[in-house]
C-alpha positions as a LaTeX table, in Angstrom:
\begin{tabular}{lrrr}
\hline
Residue & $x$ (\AA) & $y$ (\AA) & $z$ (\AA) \\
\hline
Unk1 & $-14.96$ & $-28.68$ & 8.46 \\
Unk2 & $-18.54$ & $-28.02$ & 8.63 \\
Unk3 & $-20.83$ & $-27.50$ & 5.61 \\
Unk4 & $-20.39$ & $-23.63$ & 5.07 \\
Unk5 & $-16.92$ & $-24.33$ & 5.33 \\
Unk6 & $-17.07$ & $-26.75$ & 2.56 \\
Unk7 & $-18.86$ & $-24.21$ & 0.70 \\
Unk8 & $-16.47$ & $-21.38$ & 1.00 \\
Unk9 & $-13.47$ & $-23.94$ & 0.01 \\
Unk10 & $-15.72$ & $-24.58$ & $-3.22$ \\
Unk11 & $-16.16$ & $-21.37$ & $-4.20$ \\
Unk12 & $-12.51$ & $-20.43$ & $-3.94$ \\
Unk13 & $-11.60$ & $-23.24$ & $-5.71$ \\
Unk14 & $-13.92$ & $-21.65$ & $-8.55$ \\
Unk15 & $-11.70$ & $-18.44$ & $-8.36$ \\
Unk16 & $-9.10$ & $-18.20$ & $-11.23$ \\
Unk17 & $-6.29$ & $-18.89$ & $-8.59$ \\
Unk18 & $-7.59$ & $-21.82$ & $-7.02$ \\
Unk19 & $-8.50$ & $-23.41$ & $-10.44$ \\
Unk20 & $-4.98$ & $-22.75$ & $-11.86$ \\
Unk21 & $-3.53$ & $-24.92$ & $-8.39$ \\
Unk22 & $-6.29$ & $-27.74$ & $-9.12$ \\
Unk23 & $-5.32$ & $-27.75$ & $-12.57$ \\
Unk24 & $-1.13$ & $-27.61$ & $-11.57$ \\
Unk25 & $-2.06$ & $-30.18$ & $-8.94$ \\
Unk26 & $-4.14$ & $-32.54$ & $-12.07$ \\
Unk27 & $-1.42$ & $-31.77$ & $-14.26$ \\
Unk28 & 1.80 & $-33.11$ & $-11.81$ \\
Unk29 & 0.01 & $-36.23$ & $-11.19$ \\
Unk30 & $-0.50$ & $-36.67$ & $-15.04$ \\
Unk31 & 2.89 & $-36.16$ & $-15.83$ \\
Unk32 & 4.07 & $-38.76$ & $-13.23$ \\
Unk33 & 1.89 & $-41.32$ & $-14.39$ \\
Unk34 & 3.56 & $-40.41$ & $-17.64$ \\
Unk35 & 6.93 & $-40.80$ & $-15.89$ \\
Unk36 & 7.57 & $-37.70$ & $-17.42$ \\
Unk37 & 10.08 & $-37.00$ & $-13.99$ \\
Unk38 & 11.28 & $-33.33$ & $-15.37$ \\
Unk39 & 8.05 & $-31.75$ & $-16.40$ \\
Unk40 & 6.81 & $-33.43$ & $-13.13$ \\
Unk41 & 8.89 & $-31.64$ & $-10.52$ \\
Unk42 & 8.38 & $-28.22$ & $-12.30$ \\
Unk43 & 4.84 & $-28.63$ & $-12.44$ \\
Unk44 & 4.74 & $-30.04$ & $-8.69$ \\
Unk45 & 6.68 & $-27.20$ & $-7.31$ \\
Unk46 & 4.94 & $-24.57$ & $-9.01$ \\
Unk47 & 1.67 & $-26.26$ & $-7.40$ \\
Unk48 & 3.54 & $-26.33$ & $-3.72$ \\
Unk49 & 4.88 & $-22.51$ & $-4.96$ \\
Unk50 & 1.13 & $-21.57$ & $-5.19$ \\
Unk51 & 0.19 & $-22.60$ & $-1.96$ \\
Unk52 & 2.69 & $-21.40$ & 0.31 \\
Unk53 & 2.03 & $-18.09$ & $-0.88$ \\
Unk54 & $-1.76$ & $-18.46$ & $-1.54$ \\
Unk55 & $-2.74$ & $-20.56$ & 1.67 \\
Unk56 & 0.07 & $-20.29$ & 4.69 \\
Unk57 & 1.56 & $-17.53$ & 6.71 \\
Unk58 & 4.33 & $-16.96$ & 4.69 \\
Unk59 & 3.59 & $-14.02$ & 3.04 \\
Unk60 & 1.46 & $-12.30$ & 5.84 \\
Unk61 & 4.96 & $-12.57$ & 7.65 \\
Unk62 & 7.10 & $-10.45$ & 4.90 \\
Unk63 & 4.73 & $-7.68$ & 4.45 \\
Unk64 & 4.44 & $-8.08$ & 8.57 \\
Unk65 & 8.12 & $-7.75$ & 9.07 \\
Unk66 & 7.90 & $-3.70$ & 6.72 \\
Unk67 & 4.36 & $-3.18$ & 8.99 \\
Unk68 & 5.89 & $-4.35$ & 12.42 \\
Unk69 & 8.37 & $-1.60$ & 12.90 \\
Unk70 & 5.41 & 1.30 & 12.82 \\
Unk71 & 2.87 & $-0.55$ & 14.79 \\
Unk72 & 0.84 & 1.34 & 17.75 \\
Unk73 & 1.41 & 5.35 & 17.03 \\
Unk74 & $-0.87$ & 7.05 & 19.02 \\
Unk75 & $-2.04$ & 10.45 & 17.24 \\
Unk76 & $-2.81$ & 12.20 & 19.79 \\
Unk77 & 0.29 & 11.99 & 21.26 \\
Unk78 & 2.07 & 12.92 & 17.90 \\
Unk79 & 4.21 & 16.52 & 18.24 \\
Unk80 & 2.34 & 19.30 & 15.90 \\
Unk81 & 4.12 & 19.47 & 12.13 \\
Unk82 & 4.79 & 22.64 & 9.87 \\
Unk83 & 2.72 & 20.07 & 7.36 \\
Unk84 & 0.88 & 16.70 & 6.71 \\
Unk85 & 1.64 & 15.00 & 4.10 \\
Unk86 & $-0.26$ & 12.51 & 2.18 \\
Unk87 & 1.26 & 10.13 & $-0.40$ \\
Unk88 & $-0.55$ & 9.54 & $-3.47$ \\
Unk89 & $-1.76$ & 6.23 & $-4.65$ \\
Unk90 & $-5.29$ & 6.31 & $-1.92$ \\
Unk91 & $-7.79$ & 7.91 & $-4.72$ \\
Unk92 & $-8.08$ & 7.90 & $-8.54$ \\
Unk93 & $-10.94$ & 9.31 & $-10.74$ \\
Unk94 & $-14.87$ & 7.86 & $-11.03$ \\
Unk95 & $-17.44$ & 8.68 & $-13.05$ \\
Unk96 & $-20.11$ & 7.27 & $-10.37$ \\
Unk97 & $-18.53$ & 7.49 & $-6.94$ \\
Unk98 & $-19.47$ & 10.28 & $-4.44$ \\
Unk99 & $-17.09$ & 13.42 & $-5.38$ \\
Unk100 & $-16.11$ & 11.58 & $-8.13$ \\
Unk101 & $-13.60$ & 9.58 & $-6.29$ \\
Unk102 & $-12.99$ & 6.04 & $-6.31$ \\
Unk103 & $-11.07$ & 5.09 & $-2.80$ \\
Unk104 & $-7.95$ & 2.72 & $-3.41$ \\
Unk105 & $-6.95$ & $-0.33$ & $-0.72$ \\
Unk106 & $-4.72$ & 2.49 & $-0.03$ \\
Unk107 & $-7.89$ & 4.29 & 0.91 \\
Unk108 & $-7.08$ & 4.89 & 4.25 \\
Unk109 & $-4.16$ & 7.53 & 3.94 \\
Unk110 & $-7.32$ & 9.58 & 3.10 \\
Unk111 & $-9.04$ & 8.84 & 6.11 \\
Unk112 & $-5.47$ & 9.36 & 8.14 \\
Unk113 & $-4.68$ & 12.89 & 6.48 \\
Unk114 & $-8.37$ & 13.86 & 7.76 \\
Unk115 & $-8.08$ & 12.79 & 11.39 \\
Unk116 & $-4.67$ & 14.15 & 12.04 \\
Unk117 & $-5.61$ & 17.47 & 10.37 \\
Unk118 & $-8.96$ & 17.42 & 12.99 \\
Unk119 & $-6.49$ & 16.99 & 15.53 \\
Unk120 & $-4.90$ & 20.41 & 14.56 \\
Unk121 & $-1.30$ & 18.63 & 14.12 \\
Unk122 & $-0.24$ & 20.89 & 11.21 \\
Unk123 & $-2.10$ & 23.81 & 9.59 \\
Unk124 & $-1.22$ & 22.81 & 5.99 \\
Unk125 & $-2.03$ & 19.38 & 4.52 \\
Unk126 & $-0.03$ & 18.58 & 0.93 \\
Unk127 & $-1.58$ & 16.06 & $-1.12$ \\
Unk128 & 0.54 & 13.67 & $-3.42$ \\
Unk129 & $-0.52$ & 11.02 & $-6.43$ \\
Unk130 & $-0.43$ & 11.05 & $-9.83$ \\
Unk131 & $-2.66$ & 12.44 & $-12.70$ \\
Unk132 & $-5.06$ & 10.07 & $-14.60$ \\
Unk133 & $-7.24$ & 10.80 & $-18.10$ \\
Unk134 & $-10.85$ & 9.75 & $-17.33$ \\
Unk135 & $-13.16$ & 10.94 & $-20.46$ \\
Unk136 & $-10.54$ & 12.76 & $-21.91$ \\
Unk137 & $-10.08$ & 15.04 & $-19.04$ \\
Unk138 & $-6.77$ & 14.98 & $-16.91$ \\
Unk139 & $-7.45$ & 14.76 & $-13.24$ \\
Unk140 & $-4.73$ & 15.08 & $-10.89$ \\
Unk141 & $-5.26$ & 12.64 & $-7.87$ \\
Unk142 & $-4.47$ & 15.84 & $-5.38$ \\
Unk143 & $-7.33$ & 17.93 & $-6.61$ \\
Unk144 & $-9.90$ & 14.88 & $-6.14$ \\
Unk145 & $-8.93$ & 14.22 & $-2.93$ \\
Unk146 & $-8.89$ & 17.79 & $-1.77$ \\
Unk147 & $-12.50$ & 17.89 & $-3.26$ \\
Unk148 & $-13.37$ & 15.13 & $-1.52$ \\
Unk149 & $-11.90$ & 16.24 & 1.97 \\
Unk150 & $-13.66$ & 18.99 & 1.91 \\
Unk151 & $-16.58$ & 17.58 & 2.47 \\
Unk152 & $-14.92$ & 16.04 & 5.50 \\
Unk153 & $-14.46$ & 19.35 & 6.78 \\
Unk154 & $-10.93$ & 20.32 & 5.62 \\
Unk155 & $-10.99$ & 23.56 & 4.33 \\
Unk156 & $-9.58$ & 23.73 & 0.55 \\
Unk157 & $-7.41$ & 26.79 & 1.61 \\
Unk158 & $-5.35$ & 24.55 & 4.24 \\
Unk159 & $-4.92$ & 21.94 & 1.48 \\
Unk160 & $-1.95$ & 21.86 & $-1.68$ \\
Unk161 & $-2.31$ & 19.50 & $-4.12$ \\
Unk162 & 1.39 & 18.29 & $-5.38$ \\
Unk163 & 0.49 & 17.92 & $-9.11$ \\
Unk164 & 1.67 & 15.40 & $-11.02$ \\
Unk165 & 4.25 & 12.50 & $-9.55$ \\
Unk166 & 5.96 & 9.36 & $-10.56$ \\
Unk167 & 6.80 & 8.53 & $-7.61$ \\
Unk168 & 7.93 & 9.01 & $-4.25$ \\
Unk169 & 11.02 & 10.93 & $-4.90$ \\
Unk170 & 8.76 & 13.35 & $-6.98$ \\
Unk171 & 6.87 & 13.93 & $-4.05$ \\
Unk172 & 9.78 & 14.61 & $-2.14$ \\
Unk173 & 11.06 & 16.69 & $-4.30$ \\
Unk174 & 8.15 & 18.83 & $-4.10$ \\
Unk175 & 7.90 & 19.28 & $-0.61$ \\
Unk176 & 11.51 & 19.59 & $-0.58$ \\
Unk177 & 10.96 & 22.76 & $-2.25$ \\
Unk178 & 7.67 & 24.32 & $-0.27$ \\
Unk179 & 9.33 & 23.81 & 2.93 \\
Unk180 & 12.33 & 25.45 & 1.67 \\
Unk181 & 9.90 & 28.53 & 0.24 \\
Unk182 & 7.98 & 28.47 & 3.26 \\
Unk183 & 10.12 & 27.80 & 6.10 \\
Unk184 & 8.98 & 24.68 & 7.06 \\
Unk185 & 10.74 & 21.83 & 8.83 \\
Unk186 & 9.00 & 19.24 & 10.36 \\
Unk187 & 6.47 & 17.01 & 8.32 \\
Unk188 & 3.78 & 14.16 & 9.43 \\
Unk189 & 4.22 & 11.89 & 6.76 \\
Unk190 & 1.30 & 9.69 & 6.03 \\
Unk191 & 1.52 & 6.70 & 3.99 \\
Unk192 & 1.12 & 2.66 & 4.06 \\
Unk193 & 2.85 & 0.91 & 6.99 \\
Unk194 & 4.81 & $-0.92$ & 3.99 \\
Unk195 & 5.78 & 1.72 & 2.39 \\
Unk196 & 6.68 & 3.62 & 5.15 \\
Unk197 & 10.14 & 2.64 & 5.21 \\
Unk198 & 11.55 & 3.81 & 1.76 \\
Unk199 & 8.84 & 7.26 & 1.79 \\
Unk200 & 10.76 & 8.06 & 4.87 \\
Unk201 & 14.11 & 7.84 & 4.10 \\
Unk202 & 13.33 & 9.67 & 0.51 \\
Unk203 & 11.62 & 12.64 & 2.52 \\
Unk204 & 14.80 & 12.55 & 5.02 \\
Unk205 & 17.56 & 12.41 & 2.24 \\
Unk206 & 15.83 & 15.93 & 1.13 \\
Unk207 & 16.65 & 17.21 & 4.80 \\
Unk208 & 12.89 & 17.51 & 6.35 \\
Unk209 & 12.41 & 16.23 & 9.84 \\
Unk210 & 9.83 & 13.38 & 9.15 \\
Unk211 & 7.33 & 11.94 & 11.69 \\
Unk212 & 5.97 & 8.68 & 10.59 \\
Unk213 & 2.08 & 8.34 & 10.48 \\
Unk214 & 2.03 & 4.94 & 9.32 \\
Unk215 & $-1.97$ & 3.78 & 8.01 \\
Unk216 & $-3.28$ & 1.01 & 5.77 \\
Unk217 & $-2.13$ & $-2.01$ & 7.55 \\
Unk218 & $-2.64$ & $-5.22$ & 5.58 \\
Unk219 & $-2.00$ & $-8.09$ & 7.71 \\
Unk220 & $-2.59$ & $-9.33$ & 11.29 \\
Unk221 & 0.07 & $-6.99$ & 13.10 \\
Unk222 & $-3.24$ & $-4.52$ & 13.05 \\
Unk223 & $-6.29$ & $-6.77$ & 11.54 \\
Unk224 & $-8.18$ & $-9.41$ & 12.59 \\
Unk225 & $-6.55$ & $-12.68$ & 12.00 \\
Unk226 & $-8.16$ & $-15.68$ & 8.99 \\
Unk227 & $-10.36$ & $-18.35$ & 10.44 \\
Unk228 & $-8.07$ & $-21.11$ & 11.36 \\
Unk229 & $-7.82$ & $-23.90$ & 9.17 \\
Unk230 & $-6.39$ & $-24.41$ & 5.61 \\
Unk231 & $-7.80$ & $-22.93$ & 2.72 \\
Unk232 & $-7.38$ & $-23.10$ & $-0.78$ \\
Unk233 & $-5.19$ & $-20.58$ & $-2.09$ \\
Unk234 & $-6.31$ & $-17.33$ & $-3.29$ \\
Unk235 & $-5.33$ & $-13.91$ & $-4.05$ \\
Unk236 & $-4.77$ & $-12.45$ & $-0.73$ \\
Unk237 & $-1.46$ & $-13.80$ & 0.05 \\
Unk238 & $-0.39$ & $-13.29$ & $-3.81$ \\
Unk239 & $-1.14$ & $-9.53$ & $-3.29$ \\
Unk240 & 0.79 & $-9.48$ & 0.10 \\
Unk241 & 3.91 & $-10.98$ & $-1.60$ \\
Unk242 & 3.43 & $-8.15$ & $-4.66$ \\
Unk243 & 3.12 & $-5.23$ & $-2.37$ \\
Unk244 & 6.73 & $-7.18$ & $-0.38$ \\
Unk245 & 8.49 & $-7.52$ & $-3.49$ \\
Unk246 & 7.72 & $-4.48$ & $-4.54$ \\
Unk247 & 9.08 & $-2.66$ & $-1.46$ \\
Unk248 & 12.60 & $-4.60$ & $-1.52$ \\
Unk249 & 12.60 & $-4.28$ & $-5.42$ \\
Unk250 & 11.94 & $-0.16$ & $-4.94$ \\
Unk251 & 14.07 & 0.35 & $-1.90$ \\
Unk252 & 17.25 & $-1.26$ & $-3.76$ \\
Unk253 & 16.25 & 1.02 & $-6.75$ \\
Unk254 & 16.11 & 4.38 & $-4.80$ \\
Unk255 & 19.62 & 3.40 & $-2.92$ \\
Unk256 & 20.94 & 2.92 & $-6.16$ \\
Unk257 & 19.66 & 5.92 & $-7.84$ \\
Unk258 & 20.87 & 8.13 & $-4.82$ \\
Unk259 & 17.10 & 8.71 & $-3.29$ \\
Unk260 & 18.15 & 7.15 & $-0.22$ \\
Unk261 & 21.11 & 8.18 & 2.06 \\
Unk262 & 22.99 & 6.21 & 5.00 \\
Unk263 & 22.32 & 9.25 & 6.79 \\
Unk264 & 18.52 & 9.51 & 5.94 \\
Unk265 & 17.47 & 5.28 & 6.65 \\
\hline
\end{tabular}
């Protein structure tokens, strides 16, 4: 490893999740010495715990194995929709940023929801999210990214903000009951690659025809691989693991809860 490299591992070892794996790492090696064999092992394996997930593959690979399954859509060859719809959770409320919007990791939905709409897909874009109190205003996440997509060049009169949602199912629901008003059948349904999965099947247990536009890939089945090497942990793969468990942990929950259908997975 050359000098920057050295560098780099430095600084990471700086950042609060390397120093808590020193410091596990320091504090397993004290306890042996202590012979204090119990405290030890928990102390070692929550060191070794730490950097599986913050320094190898491992959790790349589970957040891989939710992307995988949407990988290389091509939107120009995607069939023209009665809608697009956009999941919340890609924009929340600035005081500073441009339009007032501060741009999520999810970020990109944004970005998707613009191009396929410049593609003429579907005349009608709906806009999820939730609603957030900045300065004791209530801003609903729809509205600020409709404002900001119109400086993109999407006409506010082509977009509908959903309101206020707790979640997926909400969102569902709300679309549910547009395309039911409207006529509508078919929807391109924009979201994470992760979440993809579970929005899908919600959307399809309310009857719509849904047409995966999977965006905001997070790991190497669309980005540029790490530098090779080992590193010392950090945040990255802790995040991936979140965003995994997370998935599992809601698709369980909306099976349970009757979200989710045989007939709609």
């Amino acid at each position: 490893m050359n000098e920057s490299g050295l560098l780099h591992q430095a600084v990471y070892l700086a950042e609060p999740i390397g120093l808590t794996w020193l410091g596990l790492l320091i504090l397993t090696v004290w306890l042996a010495i202590k012979r204090q064999r119990g405290p030890a092992l928990l102390a070692g394996f929550l060191a070794f715990w730490v950097t599986i997930v913050g320094s190898s593959s491992l959790s790349g690979r589970l957040l891989g194995s939710l992307e995988k399954p949407y990988a290389g859509v091509h939107l120009e060859a995607l069939p023209t929709a009665d809608a697009i719809v956009m999941l919340g959770g890609g924009a929340a409320p600035s005081r500073y940023e441009v339009s007032g919007v501060h741009l999520t990791t999810a970020g990109d939905r944004l970005v998707m929801a613009q191009g396929l709409f410049a593609l003429k897909k579907a005349p009608v874009l709906l806009l999820g999210g939730n609603a957030n109190k900045l300065d004791g205003v209530v801003r609903f996440e729809g509205v600020i990214a409709r404002d900001l997509l119109a400086t993109w060049g999407v006409p506010a009169e082509a977009v509908i903000p959903l309101g206020a949602n707790e979640d997926t199912h909400d969102e569902a629901l709300k679309v549910h009951a547009l395309a039911a008003e409207r006529g509508w059948h078919r929807v391109l349904l924009v979201t994470s690659a992760n979440h993809m999965r579970r929005a899908s099947a919600v959307f399809r247990a309310q009857g719509l025809e849904v047409i995966p536009v999977p965006c905001n890939f997070l790991t190497t089945i669309a980005t540029a691989p790490p530098p090779p090497g080992w590193n010392v942990p950090r945040y990255d793969g802790f995040e991936k693991i979140a965003i995994w468990l997370h998935e599992q942990i809601g698709w369980w929950t909306y099976r349970h809860r009757g979200w989710i259908t045989d007939d709609s997975r």
